[in-house]
N, C-alpha and C positions, 0 to 999 in steps of 0.2 A: 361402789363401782357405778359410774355411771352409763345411765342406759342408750348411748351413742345411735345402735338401730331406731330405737322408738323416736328417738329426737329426730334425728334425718327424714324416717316415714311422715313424722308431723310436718317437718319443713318443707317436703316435698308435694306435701295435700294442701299444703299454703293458707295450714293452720296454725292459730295463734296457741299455747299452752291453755291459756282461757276456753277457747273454743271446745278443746278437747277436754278440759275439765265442767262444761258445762253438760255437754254429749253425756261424760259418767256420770252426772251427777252428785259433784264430787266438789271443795272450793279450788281454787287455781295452787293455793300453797300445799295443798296437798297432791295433786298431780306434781308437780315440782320438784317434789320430795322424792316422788316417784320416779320421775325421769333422774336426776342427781343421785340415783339410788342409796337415798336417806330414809326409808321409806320399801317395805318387803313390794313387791309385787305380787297379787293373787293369780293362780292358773282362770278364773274366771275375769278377772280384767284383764290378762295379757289377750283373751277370746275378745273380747268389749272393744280395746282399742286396737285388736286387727281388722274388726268388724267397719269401726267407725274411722280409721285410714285406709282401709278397702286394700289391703297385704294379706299373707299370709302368715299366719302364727310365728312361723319358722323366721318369717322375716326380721321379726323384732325382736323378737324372745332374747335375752342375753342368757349365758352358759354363766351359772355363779358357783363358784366351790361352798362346800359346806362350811367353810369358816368364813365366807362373806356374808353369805346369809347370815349364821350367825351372829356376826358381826351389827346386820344391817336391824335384828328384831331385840337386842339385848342395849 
């Protein structure tokens, strides 16, 4: 599932994917993955890049069922 809030917050800080993969310290195809939710999200990065698009948690955070997770770590 794609993470549509974190994308929109990035587009709105009038950040590139790069930008914010450099911020985490992280390469850009792995943010990517991230945002395309190919890729889990940690509760310590979803903190990271609300920090580094200046939102709040809630803002971004996507609601995933347990079979998406799943899905997204197997």
């Amino acid at each position: 599932m794609e993470c549509k809030k974190l994308i929109t917050a990035r587009k709105n800080k009038g950040l590139t994917q790069k930008q914010v993969a450099d911020k985490m310290a992280m390469e850009q195809t792995t943010y990517s993955k991230k945002e395309r939710g190919l890729s889990p999200i940690r509760e310590d990065e979803w903190m990271r890049f609300a920090k580094i698009l200046e939102v709040n948690i809630e803002d971004i955070k996507e609601i995933r069922t347990k079979k998406e997770e799943k899905k997204i770590t197997n």
